[in-house]
N, C-alpha and C positions, 0 to 999 in steps of 0.2 A: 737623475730625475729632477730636471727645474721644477715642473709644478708637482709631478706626485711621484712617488719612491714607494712601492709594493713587493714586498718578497718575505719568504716565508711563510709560501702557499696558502698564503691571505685570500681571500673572498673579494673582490672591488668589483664595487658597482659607480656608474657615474651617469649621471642623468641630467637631461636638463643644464649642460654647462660648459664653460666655453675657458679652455686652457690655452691663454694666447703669454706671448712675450714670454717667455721662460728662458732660461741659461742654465747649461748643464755643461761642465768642463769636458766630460766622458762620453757619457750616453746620456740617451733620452731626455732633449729640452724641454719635451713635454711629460711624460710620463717616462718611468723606468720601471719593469714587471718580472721579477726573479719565480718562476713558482708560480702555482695556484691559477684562481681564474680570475680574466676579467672581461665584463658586462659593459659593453658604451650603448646607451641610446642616448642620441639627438645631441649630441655631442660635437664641439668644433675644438680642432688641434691647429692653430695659425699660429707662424710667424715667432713660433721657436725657433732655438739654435742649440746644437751640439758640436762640441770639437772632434769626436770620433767618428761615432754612430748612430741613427738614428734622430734625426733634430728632431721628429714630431714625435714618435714612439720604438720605445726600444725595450723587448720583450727576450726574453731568455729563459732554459731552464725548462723548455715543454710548457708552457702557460696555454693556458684551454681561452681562448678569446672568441667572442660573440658583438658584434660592431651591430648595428641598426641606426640608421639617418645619421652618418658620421662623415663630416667631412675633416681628413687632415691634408691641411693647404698649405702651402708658403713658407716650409720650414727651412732650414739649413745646417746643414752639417758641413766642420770648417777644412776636415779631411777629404782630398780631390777624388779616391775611392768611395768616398762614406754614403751610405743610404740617407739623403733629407727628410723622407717621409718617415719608412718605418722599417725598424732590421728586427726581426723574426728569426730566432733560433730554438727548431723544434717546435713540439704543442701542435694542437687543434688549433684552425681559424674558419671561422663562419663571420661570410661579410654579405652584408644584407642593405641594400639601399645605401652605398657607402662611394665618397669621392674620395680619391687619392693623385693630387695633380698638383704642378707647378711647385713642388717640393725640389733642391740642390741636388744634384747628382742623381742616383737611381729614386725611382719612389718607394719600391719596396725591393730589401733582399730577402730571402730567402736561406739560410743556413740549416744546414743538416736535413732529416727530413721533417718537411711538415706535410699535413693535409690540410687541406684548403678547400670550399666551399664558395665561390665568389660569385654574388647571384644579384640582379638588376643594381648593379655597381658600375662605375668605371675609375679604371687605375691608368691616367694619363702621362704619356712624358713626351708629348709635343711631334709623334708621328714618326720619333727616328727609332722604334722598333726596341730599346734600350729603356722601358719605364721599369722592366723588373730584373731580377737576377739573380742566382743562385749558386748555389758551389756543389752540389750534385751533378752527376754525370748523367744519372737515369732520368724516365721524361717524371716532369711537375706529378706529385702526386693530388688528386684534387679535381673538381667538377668547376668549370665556369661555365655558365649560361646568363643566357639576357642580360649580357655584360658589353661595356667599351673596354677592352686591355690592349693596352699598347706592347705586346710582347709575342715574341713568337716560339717560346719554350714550352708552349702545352700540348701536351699529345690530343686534347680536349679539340674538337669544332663547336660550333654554335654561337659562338662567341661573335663581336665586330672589332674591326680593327681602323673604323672611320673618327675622322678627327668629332671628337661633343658639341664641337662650337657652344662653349662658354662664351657669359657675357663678356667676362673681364678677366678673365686668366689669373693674369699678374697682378691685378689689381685685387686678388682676392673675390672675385665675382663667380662661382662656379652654377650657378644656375643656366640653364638653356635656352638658348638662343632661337627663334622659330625655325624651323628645317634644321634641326639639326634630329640627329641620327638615333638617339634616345630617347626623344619626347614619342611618348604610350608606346613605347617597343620592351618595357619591362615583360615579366611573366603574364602571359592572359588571364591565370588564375587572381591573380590582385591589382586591386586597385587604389588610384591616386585618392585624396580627401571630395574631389567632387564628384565621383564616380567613372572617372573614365581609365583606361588602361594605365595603371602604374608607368612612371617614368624611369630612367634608368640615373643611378645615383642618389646625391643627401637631400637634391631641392627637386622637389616635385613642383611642376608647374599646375597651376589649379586654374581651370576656365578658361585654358584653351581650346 
């Protein structure tokens, strides 16, 4: 846990805050979550690093996790197996308006069973089919809709599998580019800050 270390079916909320540059020898550059729940709105995880698992978030122990306008970007983990984004073992996960791209190796793994919930998100890993992965044999337990996933392990449709066209990828830029595949294609029941159909992901484009 570079910036934060939770266990002991702790309660974490984290709002409003931005967990960048972090070092963690193990797990989690960004956050490390043993137990318990945790709560991110509006939240950015950049530009961590782990030596194992996990650079941006590393969750274990069935942790009940709730994500809203989250983006984790650009982390890295220094194992050539390792998840950069976020490694998940067990628990609940509800991802709500959430990016997960241009993270090292996989973006997310997936260990044991989890339920998943992934909804006007996108979990990007550059179109080669490889952004997630799991070590279950049976299909993803879990609903995705009005989502971009770059994965093809879900028994789930509804979902797109078109590149976001982000501004700047690698530079950190994960806002949407015009014509791209997510702008107002979120859920028709919600909407963006200016009224128009929700976008898909942590940056809403407002007044287009």
């Amino acid at each position: 846990g570079g910036g934060v270390h939770s266990m002991n079916s702790a309660k974490l909320l984290v709002d409003n805050s931005a967990l960048d540059h972090n070092l963690a020898g193990q797990f989690g550059g960004g956050l490390f979550l043993n137990g318990g729940t945790a709560d991110f709105r509006n939240v950015r995880v950049m530009e961590n690093t782990a030596g194992q698992q996990g650079g941006g978030v590393h969750a274990e122990n069935s942790v009940v996790m709730k994500l809203r306008g989250v983006k984790v970007t650009n982390n890295t983990v220094t194992q050539a197996s390792g998840a950069g984004g976020m490694w998940l073992d067990g628990g609940m996960l509800d991802f709500g308006s959430v990016t997960i791209a241009d993270n090292s190796g996989l973006e997310v793994f997936f260990m044991n069973s989890n339920a998943a919930w992934i909804h006007n998100s996108i979990i990007w890993g550059g179109g080669q089919g490889a952004a997630m992965g799991t070590n279950v044999s049976h299909a993803f337990p879990g609903v995705v809709e009005y989502s971009i996933v770059d994965w093809n392990g879900f028994a789930a449709t509804g979902f797109l599998t078109s590149d976001p066209m982000f501004l700047d990828g690698a530079g950190g830029q994960h806002g949407l580019r015009a014509g791209s595949p997510g702008l107002d294609s979120g859920d028709p029941s919600e909407q963006d800050p200016d009224g128009s159909r929700i976008d898909m992901g942590a940056h809403p484009v407002v007044g287009s």
